[in-house]
Each structure stands twice: as structure tokens, then as C-alpha cells.
N, C-alpha and C positions, 0 to 999 in steps of 0.2 A: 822740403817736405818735413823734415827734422821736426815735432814737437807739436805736429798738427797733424787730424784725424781725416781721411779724405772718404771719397767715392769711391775710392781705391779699396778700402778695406771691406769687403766683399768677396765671394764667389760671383767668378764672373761669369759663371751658367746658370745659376740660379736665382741671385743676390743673396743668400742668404747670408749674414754676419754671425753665423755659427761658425768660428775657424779653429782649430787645432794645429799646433806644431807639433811634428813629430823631427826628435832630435835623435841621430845617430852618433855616437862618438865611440871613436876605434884610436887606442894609445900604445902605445910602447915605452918605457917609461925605467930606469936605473935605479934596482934596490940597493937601498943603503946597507953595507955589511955588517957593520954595529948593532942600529936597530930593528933591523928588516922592514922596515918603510919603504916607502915606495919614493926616491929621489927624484933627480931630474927627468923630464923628457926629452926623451929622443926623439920622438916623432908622435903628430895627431892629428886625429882627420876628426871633424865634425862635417857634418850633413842636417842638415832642415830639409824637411817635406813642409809646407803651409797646404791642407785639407780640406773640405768644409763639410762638417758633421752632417748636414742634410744630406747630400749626395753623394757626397765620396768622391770627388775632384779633386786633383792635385789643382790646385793654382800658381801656375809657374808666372805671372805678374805679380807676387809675393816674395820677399826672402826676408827669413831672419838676420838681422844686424845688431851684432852687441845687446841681444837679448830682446830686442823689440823689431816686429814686423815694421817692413816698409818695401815702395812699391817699388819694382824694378821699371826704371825710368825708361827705357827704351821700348816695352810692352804695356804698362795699366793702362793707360787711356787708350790705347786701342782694342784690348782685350776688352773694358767693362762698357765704352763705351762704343764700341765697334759691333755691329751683328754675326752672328753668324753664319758663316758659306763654306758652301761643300762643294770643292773642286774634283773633278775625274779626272787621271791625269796619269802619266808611265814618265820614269825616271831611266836613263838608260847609263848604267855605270859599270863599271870594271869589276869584275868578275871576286876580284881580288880585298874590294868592299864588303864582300856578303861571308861573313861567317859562318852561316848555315843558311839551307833554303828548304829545308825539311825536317818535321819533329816539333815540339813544346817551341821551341826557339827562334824557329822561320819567322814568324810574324814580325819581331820585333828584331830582327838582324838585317832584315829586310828593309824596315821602316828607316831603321838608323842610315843602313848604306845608301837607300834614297836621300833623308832628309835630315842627317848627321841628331845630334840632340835634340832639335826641335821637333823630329820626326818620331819620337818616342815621349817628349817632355811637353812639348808647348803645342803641336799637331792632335786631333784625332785620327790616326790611318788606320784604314782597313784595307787590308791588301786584298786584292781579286784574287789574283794571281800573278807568276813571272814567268819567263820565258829566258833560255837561254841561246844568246847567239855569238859562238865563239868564245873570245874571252872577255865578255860583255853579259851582261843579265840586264833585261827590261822588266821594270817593276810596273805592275798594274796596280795602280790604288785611289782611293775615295779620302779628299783627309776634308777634314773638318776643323777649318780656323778661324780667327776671331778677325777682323778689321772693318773700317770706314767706309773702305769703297772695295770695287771688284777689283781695278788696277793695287792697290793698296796689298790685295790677300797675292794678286798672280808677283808682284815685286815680292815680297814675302818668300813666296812658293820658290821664284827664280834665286834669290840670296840663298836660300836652303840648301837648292837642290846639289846632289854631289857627285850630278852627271846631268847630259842632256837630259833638258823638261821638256814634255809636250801637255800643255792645257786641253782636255778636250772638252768640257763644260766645267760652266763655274758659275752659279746659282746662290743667292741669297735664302736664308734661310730665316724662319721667326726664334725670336727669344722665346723660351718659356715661359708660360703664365704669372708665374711671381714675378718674372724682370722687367714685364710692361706694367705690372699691376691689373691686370685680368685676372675674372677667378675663373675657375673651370668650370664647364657648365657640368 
């Protein structure tokens, strides 16, 4: 992919080629005693978000590399090229997964302990609700993800999930207007 511009470089819910990198970097770094400079590093984190200005989408088939976007080979062609589907579906995982299940934080502690990173990054969830039984919690949720076929999203769903899955519908959904090239009536 190196040096060529694909399909890839897109929002893949919208198409639109309006993208933004948002860059985080967090250092720690050894002042010099002479000049008070700032010497070696100790330690650095960089983080890229890839955006897209129309909607406001993270696009996690994105990642910045050495300063230029490129596709993350395991998801763009199924993400841009893939439909969208909304699975119903309960995860049922140890107790000991859920960092909280009540307050600002439930949604997404939830999400994760269902469906590790992808369940907060690469997923749409929307949790119904959960249930506790013993030292087990049953997540109830809606996600909304990107692939080719139904088998395609429930293998997806299944590599995810970070306890017993149960599929209970799983339905194709349409792209939005700009990604067929319809316009709205």
C-alpha cells in the first residue's frame, strides 16, 4: 500500500475524504543541568485518532504511520467495503471484567468487558442493559459493525467477545446516502 492512495482513504460511514489526525503525545524526558534543556527521553507515548470532519467518526481502519495515514490491513476492505449490520446479542463474562456497571462509565466498561477494544473502538454498542448472576454479569447489547457478509460480522462478534456470545438477530443494514451516491429526497 506504501506510496499509493486507495478506497481506503475515506470515512467509512460516510465516504467522505474530509479526514483529520488528531495527535496526542505524553513525554517524560531528562533536563539538562548546565542549560536547562530538555535532554534525553525517558519515555513517550504518541496516540493518533484518524476523524472525519463531516461526521465525527473515529475510523479505526486508519492509523497514522511515520506521519502518513495508512490502512490497517486486517479491517479497511471490510470496513469501506463491507455493509453495515446490527447484531442483538448478550455477552456473558466474569464479573471481574466490568469495572463499573453504574454512573457516566457503565456504558463503556461494559462495552469493553464484552468486546475488549473493539467494543469501544472498532464496534457501535449500545448496551440495553446487564444482569448480574453470581460472579458472572450478562451484557445486553445492540453493536453496529462493518463487514461482507452475516457469517463475516457473527466470526467478528465471536473473536471479540470476552465471554460466552449469544447472537439473537443480526440484520444488514443500508449505507448512507453519500456511500451509495443517492441523494436525499
Amino acid at each position: 500500500m506504501e506510496g499509493s492512495i486507495g478506497p481506503w482513504l475515506r470515512c467509512y460511514r460516510c465516504w467522505s475524504q474530509e479526514l483529520e489526525v488528531q495527535e496526542h503525545y505524553e513525554g517524560v524526558h531528562r533536563v539538562d543541568p548546565v542549560s536547562g534543556e530538555r535532554a534525553e527521553t525517558v519515555d513517550e507515548v504518541r496516540e493518533a485518532v484518524i476523524q472525519c470532519v463531516d461526521c465525527r467518526h473515529d475510523q479505526p481502519h486508519l492509523a497514522l504511520v511515520d506521519g502518513r495515514i495508512e490502512p490497517v490491513e486486517d479491517r479497511w476492505e471490510r470496513m469501506v467495503t463491507g455493509t453495515p449490520r446490527v447484531a442483538s446479542c448478550n455477552v456473558t463474562v466474569d464479573a471481574a471484567l466490568v469495572e463499573s456497571c453504574s454512573g457516566d462509565e457503565a456504558a463503556e466498561s461494559l462495552a469493553r468487558a464484552a468486546f475488549g477494544t473493539r467494543g469501544t473502538h472498532e464496534f457501535f454498542t449500545h448496551i440495553r442493559f446487564h444482569e448480574h448472576a453470581g460472579e458472572r454479569i450478562v451484557v445486553h447489547l445492540l453493536v453496529e459493525l462493518y463487514g461482507r457478509s452475516n457469517d463475516e460480522v457473527a466470526e467478528l462478534l465471536d473473536d471479540a467477545a470476552r465471554g460466552e456470545l449469544r447472537i439473537t438477530s443480526l440484520a444488514e443494514e443500508s449505507r448512507p446516502p453519500a456511500a451509495t451516491g443517492e441523494l436525499p429526497h
